[in-house]
N, C-alpha and C positions, 0 to 999 in steps of 0.2 A: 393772767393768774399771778399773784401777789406769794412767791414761795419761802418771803418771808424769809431771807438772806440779808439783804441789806445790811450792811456794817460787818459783817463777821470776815471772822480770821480766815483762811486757806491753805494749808500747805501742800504741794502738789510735788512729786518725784518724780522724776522721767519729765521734766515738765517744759522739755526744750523744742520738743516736734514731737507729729504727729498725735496722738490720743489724749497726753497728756497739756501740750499746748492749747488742743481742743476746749480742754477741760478747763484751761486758764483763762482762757478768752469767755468762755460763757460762765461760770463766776463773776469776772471780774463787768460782765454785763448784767449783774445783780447787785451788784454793787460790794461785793466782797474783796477784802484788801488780800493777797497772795503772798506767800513764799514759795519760790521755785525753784527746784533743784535740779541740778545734771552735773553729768561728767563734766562735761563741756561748756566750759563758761562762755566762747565766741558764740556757739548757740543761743547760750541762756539769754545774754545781751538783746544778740534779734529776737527773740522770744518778749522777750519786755519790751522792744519798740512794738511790736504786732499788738501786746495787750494794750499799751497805754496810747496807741492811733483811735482805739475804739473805746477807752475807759476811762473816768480819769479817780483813778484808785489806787494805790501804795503797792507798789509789785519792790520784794525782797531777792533778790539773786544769794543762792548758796551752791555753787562751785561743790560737788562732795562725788564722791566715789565711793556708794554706800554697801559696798561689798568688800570694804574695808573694817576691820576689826576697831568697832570703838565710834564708828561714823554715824552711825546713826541716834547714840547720845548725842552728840558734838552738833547735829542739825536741829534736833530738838530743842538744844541749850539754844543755842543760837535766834531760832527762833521764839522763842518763846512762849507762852500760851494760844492755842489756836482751837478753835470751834470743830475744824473740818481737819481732817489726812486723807488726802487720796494716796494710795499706795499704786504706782503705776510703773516705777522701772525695772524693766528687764530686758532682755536678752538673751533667749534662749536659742540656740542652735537648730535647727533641722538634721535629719540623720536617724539612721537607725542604731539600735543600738553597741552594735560593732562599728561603726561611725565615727563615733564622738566617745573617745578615751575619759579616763578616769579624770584625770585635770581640767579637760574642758565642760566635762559634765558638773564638776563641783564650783566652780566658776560661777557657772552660770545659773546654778542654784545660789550660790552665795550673796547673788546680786537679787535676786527674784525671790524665789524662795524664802530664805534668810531675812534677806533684806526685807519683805514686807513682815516677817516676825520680827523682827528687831527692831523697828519702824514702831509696830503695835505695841511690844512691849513698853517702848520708852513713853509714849504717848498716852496711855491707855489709865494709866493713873493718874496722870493730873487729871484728869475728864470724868472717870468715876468719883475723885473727891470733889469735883464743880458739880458733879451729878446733872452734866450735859456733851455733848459732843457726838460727833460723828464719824464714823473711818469706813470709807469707802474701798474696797479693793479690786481694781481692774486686774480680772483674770486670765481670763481666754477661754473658747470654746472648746479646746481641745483636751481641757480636765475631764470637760462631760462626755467626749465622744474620741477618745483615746484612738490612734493610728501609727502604726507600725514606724514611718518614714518621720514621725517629730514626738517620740518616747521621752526623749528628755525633757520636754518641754510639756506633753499630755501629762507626766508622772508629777511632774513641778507643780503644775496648777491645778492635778487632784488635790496634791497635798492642800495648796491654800484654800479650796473652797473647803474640806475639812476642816481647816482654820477656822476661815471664817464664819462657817455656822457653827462650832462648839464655842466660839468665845464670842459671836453675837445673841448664840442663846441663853448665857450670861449676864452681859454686860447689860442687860435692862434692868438688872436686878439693882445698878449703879447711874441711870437712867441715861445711859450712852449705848447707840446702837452701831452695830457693826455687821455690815453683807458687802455683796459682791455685785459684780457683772462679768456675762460671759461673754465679750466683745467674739462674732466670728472674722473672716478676713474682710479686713476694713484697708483701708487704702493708705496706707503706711510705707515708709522705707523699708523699714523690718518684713513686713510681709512680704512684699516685692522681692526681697531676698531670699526670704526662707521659701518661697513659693518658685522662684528660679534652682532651688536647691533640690526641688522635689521633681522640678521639671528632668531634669540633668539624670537625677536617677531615674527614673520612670518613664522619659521619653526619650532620655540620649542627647537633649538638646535643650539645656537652659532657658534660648531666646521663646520657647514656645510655652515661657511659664502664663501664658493667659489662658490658653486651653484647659488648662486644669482650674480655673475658675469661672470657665464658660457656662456653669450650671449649678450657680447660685439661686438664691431667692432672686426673685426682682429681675433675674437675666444681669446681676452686676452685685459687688461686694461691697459694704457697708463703706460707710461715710464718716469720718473720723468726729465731725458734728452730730450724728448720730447716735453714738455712742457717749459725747460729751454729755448731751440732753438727760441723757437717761443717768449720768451719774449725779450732775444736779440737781435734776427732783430727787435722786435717794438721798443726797444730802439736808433734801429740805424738808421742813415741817409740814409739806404735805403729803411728806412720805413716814409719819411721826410713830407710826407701826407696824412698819419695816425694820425686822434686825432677823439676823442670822438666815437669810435668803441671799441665796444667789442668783442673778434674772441670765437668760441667756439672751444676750443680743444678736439673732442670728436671724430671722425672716424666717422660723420656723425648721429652719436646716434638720436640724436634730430627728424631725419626724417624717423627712423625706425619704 
């Protein structure tokens, strides 16, 4: 299937491992040219050896820490006009919410939260005056099915699928769409941790964070190519009306 990417711009965030690396690898096997961002430049680096082993298409490294005041102009500038924005970085905590204090709650919204408003904002206008574009936002399952042991994180990514359906039921008006996905636990660093975090509380023993994923869909948790798939058909023209949905990536979870 022909999704009609070929040539176009990418900018992806979080885009040094897991979901977001995903996400850069299968672009840039559409032939779409990249900019990729993280904290972590030694990342980013192997990051762009892993895409350009499989691709051979323009990968941009941008070093940013976008939970920084001003940072998300500054990557925009930078980059310059682009088709596609995946909004992917974050970092949210596990914890209840006597757990995770006021500073590290705001934090970690400021990178997530924030960060993919401020992300959209910058972005969001050059695209309605080209009267094309797309912004994809990797969310998480936990907006939709909120739990006591990662509030900070369930509260975070209500907000954004809010985002993202009141400003992709818009933005067609400007003929740029904008939705979501609800990745469930996909096989991540980040997960692995927050899911040993949940272990600790609720079974006293960190090492035994698999049992608490022992009854997923599938008998196992998603796939970070998985997840990738499904942002790049939203991104593409055969997904051409699609805006303001958010899909939940989960094998059905939600209704078990």
């Amino acid at each position: 299937m022909d999704l009609g990417l070929k040539g176009k711009t990418v900018l992806i965030t979080g885009a040094s491992k897991g979901i977001g690396l995903a996400c850069a690898k299968a672009f840039a096997a559409e032939g779409c040219h990249l900019h990729l961002a993280s904290r972590d430049a030694g990342r980013l680096e192997e990051a762009r050896a892993q895409v350009l082993a499989g691709a051979s298409v323009n990968v941009t490294l941008h070093p940013v820490d976008l939970s920084k005041p001003g940072s998300a102009k500054a990557l925009t500038a930078a980059a310059g006009a682009i088709d596609v924005l995946v909004n992917n970085a974050g970092a949210i905590p596990g914890g209840s919410v006597e757990a995770i204090d006021e500073a590290r709650w705001r934090e970690a919204w400021d990178l997530k939260v924030f960060g993919y408003i401020n992300m959209t904002r910058e972005v969001l206008p050059a695209m309605m005056k080209r009267k094309s574009g797309v912004i994809v936002n990797v969310i998480g399952l936990a907006g939709a099915k909120p739990t006591f042991d990662y509030i900070c994180g369930a509260t975070g990514n209500a907000a954004i699928m809010a985002f993202t359906k009141g400003i992709g039921g818009g933005s067609t008006n400007h003929g740029v769409r904008v939705l979501g996905v609800n990745p469930t636990a996909t096989r991540t660093d980040r997960i692995i941790t927050l899911t040993k975090a949940r272990a600790k509380t609720t079974l006293g023993d960190e090492s035994r964070w698999e049992e608490l994923l022992s009854n997923m869909p599938f008998g196992r948790i998603a796939e970070t190519e998985e997840v990738a798939d499904v942002v790049v058909y939203c991104a593409s023209d055969r997904a051409s009306y699609l805006s303001g949905t958010v899909i939940d990536i989960d094998g059905g979870q939600l209704y078990r």
